[in-house]
Structure formats: structure tokens, C-alpha cells
C-alpha positions as CSV (number, residue, x, y, z in Angstrom):
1,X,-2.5,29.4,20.0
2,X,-4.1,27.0,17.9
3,X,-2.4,23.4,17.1
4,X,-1.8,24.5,13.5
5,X,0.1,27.4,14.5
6,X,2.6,25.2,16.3
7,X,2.6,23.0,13.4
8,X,3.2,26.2,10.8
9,X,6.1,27.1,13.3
10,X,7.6,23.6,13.2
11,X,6.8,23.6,9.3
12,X,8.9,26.6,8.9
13,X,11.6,25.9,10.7
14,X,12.2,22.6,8.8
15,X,11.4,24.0,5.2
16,X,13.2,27.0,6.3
17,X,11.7,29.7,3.9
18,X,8.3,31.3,4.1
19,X,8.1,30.4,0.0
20,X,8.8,26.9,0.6
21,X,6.4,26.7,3.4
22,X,3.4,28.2,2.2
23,X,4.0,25.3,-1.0
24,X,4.2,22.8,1.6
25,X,1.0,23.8,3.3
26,X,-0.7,24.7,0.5
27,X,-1.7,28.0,1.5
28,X,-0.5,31.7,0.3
29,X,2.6,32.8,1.0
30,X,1.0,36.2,2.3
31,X,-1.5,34.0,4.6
32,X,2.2,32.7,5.9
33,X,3.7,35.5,6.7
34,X,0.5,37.2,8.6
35,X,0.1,34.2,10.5
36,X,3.8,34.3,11.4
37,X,3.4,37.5,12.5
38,X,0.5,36.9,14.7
39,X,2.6,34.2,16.7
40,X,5.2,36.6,17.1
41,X,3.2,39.3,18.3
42,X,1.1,36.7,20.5
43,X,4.5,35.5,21.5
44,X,5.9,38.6,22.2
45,X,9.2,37.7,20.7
46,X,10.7,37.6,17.1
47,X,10.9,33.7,16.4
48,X,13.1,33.7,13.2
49,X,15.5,36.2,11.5
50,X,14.7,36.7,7.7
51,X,17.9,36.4,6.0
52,X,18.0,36.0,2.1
53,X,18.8,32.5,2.5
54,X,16.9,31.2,5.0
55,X,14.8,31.4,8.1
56,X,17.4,31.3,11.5
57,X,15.6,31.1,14.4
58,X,16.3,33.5,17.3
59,X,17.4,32.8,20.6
60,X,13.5,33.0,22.2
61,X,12.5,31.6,18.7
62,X,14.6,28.2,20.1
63,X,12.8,27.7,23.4
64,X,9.4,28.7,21.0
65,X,10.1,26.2,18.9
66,X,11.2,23.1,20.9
67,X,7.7,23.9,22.9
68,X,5.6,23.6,19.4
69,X,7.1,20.4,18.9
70,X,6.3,19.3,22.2
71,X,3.0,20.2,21.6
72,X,2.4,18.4,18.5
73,X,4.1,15.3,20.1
74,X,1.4,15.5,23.1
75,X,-1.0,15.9,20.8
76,X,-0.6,12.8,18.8
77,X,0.1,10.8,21.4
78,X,-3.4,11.5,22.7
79,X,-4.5,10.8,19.4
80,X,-2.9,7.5,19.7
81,X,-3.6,6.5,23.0
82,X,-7.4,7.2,21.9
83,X,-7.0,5.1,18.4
84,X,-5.9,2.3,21.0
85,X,-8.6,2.5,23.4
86,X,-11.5,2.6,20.7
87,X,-12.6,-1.0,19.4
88,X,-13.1,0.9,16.3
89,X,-10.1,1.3,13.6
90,X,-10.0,5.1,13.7
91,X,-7.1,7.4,14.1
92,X,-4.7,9.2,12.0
93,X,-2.5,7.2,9.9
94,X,1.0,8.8,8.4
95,X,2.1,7.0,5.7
96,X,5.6,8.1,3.7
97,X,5.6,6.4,0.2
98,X,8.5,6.1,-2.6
99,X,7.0,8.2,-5.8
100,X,6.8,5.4,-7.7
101,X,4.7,3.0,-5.4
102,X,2.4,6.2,-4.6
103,X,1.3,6.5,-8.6
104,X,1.4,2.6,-9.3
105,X,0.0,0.3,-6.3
106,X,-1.0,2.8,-3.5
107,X,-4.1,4.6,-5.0
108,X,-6.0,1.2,-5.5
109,X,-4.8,0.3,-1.6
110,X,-5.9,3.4,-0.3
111,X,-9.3,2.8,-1.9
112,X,-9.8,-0.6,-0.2
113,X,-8.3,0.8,3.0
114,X,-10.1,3.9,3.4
115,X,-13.7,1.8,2.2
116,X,-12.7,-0.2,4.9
117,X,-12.0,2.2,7.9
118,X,-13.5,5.3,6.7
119,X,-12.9,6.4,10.2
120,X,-9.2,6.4,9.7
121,X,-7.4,10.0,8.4
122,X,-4.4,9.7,5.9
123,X,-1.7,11.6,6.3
124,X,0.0,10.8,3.4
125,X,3.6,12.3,1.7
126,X,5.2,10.7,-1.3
127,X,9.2,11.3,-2.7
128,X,12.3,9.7,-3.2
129,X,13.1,7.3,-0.7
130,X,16.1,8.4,0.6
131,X,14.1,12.1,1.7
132,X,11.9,9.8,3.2
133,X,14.7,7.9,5.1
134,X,16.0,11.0,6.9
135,X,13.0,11.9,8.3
136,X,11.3,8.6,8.8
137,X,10.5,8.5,11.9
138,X,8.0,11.7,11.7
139,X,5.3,8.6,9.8
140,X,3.7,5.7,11.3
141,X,4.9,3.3,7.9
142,X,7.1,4.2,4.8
143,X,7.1,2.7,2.0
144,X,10.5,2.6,0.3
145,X,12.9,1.7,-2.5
146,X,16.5,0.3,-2.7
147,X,18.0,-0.6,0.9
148,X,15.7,-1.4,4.0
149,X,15.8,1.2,7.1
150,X,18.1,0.6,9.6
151,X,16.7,0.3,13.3
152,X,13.2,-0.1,12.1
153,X,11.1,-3.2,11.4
154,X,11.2,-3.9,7.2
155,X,9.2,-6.4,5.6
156,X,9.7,-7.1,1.7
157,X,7.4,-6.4,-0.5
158,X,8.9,-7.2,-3.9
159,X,12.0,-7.3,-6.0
160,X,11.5,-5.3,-9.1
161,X,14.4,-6.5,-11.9
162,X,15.3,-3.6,-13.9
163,X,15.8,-3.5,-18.0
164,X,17.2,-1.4,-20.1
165,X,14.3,-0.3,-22.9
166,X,15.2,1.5,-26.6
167,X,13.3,1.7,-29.8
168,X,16.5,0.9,-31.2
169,X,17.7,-3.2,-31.2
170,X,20.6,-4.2,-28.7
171,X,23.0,-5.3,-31.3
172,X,25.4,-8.6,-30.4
173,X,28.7,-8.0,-30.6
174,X,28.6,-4.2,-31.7
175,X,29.1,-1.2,-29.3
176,X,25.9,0.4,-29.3
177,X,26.2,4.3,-28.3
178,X,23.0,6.1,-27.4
179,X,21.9,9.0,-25.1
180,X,20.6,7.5,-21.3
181,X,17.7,9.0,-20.2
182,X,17.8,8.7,-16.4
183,X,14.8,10.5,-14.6
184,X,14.8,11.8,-10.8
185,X,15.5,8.6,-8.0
186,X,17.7,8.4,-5.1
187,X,21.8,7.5,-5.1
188,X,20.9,3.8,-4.7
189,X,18.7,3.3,-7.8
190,X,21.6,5.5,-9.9
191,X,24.4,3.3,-8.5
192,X,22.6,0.1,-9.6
193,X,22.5,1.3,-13.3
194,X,26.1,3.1,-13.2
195,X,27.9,-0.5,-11.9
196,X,25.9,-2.4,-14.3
197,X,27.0,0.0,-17.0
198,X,30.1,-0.1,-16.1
199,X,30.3,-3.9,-16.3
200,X,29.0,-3.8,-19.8
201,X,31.3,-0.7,-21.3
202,X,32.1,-3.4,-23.8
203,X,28.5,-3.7,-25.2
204,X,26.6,-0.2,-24.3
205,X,28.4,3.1,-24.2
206,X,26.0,6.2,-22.9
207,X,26.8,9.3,-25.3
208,X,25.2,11.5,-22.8
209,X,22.5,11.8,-20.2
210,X,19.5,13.4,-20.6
211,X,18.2,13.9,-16.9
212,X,14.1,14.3,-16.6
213,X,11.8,14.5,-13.4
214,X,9.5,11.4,-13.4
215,X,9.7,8.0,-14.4
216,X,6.6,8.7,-16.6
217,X,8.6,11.2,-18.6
218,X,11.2,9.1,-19.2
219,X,9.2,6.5,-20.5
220,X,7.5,8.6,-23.3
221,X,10.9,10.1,-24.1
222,X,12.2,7.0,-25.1
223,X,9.5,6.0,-26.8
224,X,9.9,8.9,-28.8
225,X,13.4,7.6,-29.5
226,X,15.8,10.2,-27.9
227,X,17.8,7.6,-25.9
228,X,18.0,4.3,-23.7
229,X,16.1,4.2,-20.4
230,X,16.6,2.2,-17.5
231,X,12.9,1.1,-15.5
232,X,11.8,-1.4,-13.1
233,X,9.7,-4.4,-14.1
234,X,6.5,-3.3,-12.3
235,X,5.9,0.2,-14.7
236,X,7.6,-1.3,-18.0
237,X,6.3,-4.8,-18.1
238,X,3.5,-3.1,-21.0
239,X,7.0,-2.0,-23.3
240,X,8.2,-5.6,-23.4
241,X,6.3,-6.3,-26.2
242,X,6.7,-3.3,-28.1
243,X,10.5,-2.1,-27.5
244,X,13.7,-4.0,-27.3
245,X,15.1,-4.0,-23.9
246,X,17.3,-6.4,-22.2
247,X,17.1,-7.7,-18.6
248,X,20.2,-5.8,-16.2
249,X,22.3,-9.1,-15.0
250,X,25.1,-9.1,-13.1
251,X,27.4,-12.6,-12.8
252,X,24.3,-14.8,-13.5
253,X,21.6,-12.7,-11.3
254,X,18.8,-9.6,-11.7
255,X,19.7,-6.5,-11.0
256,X,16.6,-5.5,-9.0
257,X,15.1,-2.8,-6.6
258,X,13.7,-3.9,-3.7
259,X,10.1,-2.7,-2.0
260,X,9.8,-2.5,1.7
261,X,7.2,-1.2,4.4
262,X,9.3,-0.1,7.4
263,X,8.1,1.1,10.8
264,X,9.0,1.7,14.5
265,X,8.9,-0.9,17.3
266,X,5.7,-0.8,19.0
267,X,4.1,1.0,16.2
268,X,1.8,-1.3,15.1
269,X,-0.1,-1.7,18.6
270,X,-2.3,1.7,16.9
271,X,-4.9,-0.8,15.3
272,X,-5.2,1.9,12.1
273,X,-1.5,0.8,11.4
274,X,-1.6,-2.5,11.8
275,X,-4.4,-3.1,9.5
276,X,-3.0,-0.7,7.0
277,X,0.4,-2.6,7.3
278,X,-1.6,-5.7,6.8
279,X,-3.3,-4.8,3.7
280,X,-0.2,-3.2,2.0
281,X,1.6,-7.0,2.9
282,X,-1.5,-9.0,1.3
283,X,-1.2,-6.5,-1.8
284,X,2.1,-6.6,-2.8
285,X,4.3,-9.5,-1.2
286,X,5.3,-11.7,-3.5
């Protein structure tokens, strides 16, 4: 058995369909299931049960899988242990970054970084920061939005202040009633807008919201003037100009979205994470 096989294995049981994982992996869905079929056969024993649903791992498809994942764990621990005996930065580096970090300040980093260190491999997954959060300690760093991770080491980055944006004005002393476009974030970022909405019903009133996947689709929506849109200061500062918007304040103060690199005790002792966690700090702390 190869280490990828043990990794496919783990992949699966995680994802939990074959569909899902073969996305994941960015192979075939038929390449999958054949290679599934060869551990079994290698194995001797069916590892999951194919239900409609989901993948349920048998009772010999248990002990399978808690020995793949202690064979990845071995593995990058050797990977480590060699990254810190090597007076070269080499290594693999996981990084978990929020979606909207990845596509505005990460690319340019990685450049630098990987100029740098071109010795060091990226691992690299990007999503909404709470997905991130529940499985954070399968990275070396993540980068997230909203509230820091608890029992991990955080270091601020930024505050982002949010504004509202419309091609419509923001009247004084008139209700103003206009779709909300709201595009694809975690709980936190939703429950800053909905209390600040709610401590404005007097002044803005959402008719209805019109729910989209990115943060780059909701810009152009509202540019083409289907609603009101809600966006942090670091991808909207170029609409300030152009649109009306207003700055979200609550009793006196920003509303804002904090930026923070998190990461395990100890972590940083692998000399590809530390610089890395060095040159994402120099970047972006303000």
C-alpha cells in the first residue's frame, strides 16, 4: 500500500461519498472507486458500506482506517522531524486560508514566499472560516475571519470595518427599503450585519435577501443595482468613490471583521512555518 492509498481511505471517510471525494482529490470518480476496490481486495476486507447517503465504515473498515491515519501521522512527522534537522527551509507547509484572504492578499505572499524557499511544498485549502475552525488542527497555520481559535496561538492581522454599498443614496431621515444582497460567509460575519441591521430598522429596512456564492458576485450585483451589499473595507475601498455607502457603527465604534493567523503550540519550531508565519505578520499587520 502506497501512502496515497491511506490518504484516499482517510479522504473518504471524512468526505464520506466516493462523488465528493474524487472532487476533493481531483481525480475521476471511476479512478475512486477502482482504487477503493484494490484496498479492499489487498485488504481482504470490505472497508465501507455503500449506502445512498453515505459511506459507513465496516467493523474491519474501523481498525483499517484508524491504522491509515496513523500512517499519515508517522509520516509527517518524519517529514517534520527532517524539515527541523535541515539548515535549509524545506518541508511541507499546510496552510488553511479564509476565501477572501486567499483571492486578495495570499497569492502575492505566496509568490514572495515560495521565491524565497522554493524548497518548501504548499499544501494549501481555502473556505469559510468556520469549516476551517473544525478541522484546524489538520494545518500547520490558518488564516481566519471573525473570532480568533480557541486553544491555539492567534496573532492579529487586521480589522476590516464593514460598509454598506448601493447605487442608490442613503437618504436622512427616510426609511430606505432595498433588496440585501448577502453572499456565502460564516455565522459570525452574518450576525455582525443582522445586529447592526437591527439597530438601524429605523433607517434601512431589507425587502428581501438575495443570497449569492462569492464576495465578488455580490459586488457586481450591486453594482448593477439589484440591492444593498454589505463588504469589508479591504475588497470595497475601490467603490468608495463611485457608490454611496455608509460606514456600519455601532454606539460610536466600527463594526469590523477581524484577520488572524492561528497555529498549534510548538508549531512554529518547523523553520518552513515560522518563516511563513513571519512573512504573512510583516504583510498584513497593521
Amino acid at each position: 500500500m502506497k501512502i496515497d492509498d491511506y490518504a484516499l481511505l482517510v479522504k473518504l471517510s471524512e468526505v464520506g461519498t466516493i462523488r465528493g471525494t474524487a472532487k476533493a482529490v481531483l481525480i475521476s470518480q471511476p479512478a475512486v472507486t477502482q482504487r477503493l476496490k484494490y484496498i479492499e481486495e489487498y485488504m481482504g476486507q470490505p472497508i465501507f458500506i455503500r449506502t445512498p447517503k453515505r459511506l459507513i465504515p465496516t467493523p474491519a473498515g474501523e481498525m483499517i482506517l484508524e491504522h491509515a491515519q496513523a500512517v499519515l501521522e508517522q509520516e509527517q512527522a518524519m517529514k517534520n522531524r527532517l524539515a527541523q534537522s535541515s539548515t535549509e527551509v524545506q518541508g511541507t507547509l499546510s496552510v488553511a486560508c479564509s476565501s477572501l484572504i486567499s483571492q486578495r492578499f495570499l497569492p502575492a505572499i505566496l509568490r514572495d514566499f515560495t521565491t524565497a524557499y522554493p524548497k518548501v511544498a504548499i499544501d494549501l485549502v481555502t473556505g469559510i472560516s468556520e469549516d476551517i475552525k473544525r478541522n484546524h488542527k489538520n494545518y500547520h497555520v490558518c488564516i481566519i475571519r471573525g473570532e480568533k481559535l480557541k486553544e491555539s496561538t492567534c496573532i492579529r492581522l487586521f480589522n476590516d470595518p464593514l460598509y454598506m454599498f448601493d447605487t442608490e443614496p442613503f437618504p436622512m431621515h427616510t426609511l430606505k427599503k432595498r433588496p440585501l444582497i448577502s453572499f456565502s460567509s460564516d455565522d459570525s460575519m452574518h450576525e455582525l450585519v443582522d445586529n447592526w441591521l437591527y439597530h438601524h430598522q429605523g433607517d434601512i429596512k431589507p425587502i428581501r435577501t438575495l443570497t449569492v456564492d462569492q464576495i465578488e458576485t455580490c459586488k457586481q450585483f450591486m453594482k448593477q443595482g439589484l440591492g444593498m451589499a454589505v463588504l469589508p473595507e479591504s475588497v470595497s475601498h475601490d467603490l468608495k468613490d463611485d457608490y454611496p455607502n455608509v460606514p456600519l457603527m455601532l454606539e460610536g465604534r466600527p463594526v469590523t471583521r477581524d484577520t488572524w493567523v492561528c497555529y498549534q503550540e510548538g508549531v512554529r519550531e518547523l523553520p518552513q512555518v515560522d518563516q511563513f508565519i513571519q512573512a504573512i505578520s510583516s504583510k498584513l499587520s497593521l
